[in-house]
C-alpha positions as CSV (number, residue, x, y, z in Angstrom):
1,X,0.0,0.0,0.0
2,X,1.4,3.1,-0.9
3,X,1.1,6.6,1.5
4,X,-0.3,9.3,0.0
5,X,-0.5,13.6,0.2
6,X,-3.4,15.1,-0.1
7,X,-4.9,19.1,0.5
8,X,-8.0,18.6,2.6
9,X,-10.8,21.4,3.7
10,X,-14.6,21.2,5.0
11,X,-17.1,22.9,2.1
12,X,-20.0,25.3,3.3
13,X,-21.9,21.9,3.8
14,X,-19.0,20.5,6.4
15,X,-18.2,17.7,4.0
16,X,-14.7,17.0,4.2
17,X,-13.1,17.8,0.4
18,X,-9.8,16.4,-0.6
19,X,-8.1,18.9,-3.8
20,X,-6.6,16.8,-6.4
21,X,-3.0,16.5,-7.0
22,X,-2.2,18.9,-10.5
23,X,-1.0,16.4,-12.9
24,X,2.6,18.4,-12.9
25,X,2.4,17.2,-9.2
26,X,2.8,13.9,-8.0
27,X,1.6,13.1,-4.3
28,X,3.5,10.1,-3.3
29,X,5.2,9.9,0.0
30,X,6.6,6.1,0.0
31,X,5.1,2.7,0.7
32,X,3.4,1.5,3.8
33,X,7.1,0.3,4.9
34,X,8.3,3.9,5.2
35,X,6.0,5.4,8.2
36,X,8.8,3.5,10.5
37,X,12.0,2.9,8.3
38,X,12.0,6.7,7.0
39,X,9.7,9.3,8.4
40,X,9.1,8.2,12.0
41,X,12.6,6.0,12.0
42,X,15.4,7.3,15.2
43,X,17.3,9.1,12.3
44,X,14.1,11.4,11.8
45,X,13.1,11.3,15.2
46,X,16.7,12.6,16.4
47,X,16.7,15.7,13.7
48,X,13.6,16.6,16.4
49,X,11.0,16.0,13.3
50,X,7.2,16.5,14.8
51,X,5.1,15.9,12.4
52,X,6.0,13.6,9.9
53,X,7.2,10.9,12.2
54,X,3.6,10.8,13.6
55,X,3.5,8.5,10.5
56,X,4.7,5.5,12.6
57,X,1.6,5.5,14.6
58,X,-1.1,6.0,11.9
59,X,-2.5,8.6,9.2
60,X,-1.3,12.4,9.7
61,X,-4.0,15.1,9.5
62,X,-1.5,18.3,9.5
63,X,-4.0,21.7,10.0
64,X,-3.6,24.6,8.5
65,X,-2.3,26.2,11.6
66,X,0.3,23.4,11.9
67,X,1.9,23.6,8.3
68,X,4.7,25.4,9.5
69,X,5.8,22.5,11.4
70,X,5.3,20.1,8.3
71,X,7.8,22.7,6.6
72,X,10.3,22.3,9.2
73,X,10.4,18.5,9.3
74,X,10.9,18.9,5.6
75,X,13.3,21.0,5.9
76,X,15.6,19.3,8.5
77,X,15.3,16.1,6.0
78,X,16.0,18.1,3.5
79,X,19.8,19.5,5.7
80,X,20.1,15.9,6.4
81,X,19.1,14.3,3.1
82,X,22.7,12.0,2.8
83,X,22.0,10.6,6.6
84,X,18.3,9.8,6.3
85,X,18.3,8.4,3.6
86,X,21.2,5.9,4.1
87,X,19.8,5.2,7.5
88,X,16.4,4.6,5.8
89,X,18.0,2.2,2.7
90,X,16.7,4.5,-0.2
91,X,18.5,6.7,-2.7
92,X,18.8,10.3,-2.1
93,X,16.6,11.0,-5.4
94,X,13.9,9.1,-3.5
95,X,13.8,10.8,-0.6
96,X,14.2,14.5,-2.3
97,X,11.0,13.4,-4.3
98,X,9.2,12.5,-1.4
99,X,10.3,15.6,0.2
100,X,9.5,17.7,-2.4
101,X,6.2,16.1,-2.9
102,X,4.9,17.0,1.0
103,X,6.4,20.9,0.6
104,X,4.3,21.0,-2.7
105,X,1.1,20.0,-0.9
106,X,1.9,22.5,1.5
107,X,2.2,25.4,-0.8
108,X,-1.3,24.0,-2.6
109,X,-2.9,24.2,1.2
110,X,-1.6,27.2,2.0
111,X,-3.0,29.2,-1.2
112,X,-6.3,27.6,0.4
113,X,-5.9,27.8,4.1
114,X,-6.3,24.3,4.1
115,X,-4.6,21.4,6.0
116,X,-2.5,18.5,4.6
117,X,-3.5,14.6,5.2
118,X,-0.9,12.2,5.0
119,X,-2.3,8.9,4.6
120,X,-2.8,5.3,2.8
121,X,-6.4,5.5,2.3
122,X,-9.2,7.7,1.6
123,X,-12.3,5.9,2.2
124,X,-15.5,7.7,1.7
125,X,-14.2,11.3,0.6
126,X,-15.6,14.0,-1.9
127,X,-13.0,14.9,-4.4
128,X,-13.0,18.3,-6.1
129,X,-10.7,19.0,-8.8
130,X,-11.6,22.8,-9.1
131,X,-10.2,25.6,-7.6
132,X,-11.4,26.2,-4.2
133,X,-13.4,28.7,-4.7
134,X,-15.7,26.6,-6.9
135,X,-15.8,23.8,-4.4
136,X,-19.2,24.6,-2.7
137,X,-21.9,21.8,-2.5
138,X,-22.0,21.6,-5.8
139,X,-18.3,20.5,-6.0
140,X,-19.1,17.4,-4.1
C-alpha cells in the first residue's frame, strides 16, 4: 500500500473535500514500509522532526495552523538528506522526491488555508478537482 498527500478542507456543507493533485504534481510519499524505516525512523526522530514521524503511529492530519511545522520537518530532512536516507536504505533521489512532494502539498494548502493529510487510504471522501473557490456543494 502506498502513503499518499493530499490538500483537505470542509465545504460550506462540512463535507470534508480532498483537492486533487495537478497532474505536474505527483503526491507520493513512499510505501506503507516507510512510516517507521523513513519518516518516523530514530534518524528522523533525532533531527527533532514532529510531524511527519507521527506517520509510525497511523495517518497524519497536519491543519492549516500546523503547516509550519510540516515545513520544518521537511526541511531538517532536506539539511540531512545523505543521513536519512542511508539510515532509511533509499536513494537520495527518493527521498528529495518525497520531500519535495509534501512541501508542494503544503504550498497547494496554503494558497487555500487548508490542511494536509498524510495517509494510505481515503475511504469515503468527496474529491474536487476545481479551484477552491468553486468547491461549494456543488463541487461534491
Amino acid at each position: 500500500m502506498s502513503i499518499s498527500v493530499d490538500v483537505y478542507l470542509r465545504n460550506d456543507s462540512g463535507n470534508l473535500v480532498i483537492l486533487t493533485t495537478p497532474p505536474e504534481e505527483s503526491d507520493l510519499v513512499g510505501h506503507d514500509d516507510t512510516r517507521h524505516t523513513l519518516w518516523g525512523s530514530p534518524a528522523v526522530r533525532a533531527l527533532g522532526a514532529t510531524v511527519v514521524v507521527g506517520l509510525a503511529q497511523g495517518d497524519v492530519w497536519v491543519d492549516f495552523g500546523r503547516l509550519d511545522e510540516m515545513v520544518a520537518d521537511c526541511e531538517l530532512i532536506g539539511k540531512h538528506l545523505a543521513d536519512v536516507a542511508a539510515a532509511a536504505g533509499r536513494s537520495e533521489d527518493y527521498l528529495r522526491f518525497r520531500v519535495g512532494n509534501l512541501l508542494a502539498a503544503a504550498e497547494r494548502a496554503r494558497a487555500h488555508r487548508a490542511g494536509v493529510v498524510i495517509w494510505a487510504g481515503h475511504g469515503d471522501i468527496v474529491y474536487a478537482s476545481r479551484p477552491m473557490a468553486d468547491a461549494g456543494p456543488s463541487a461534491c
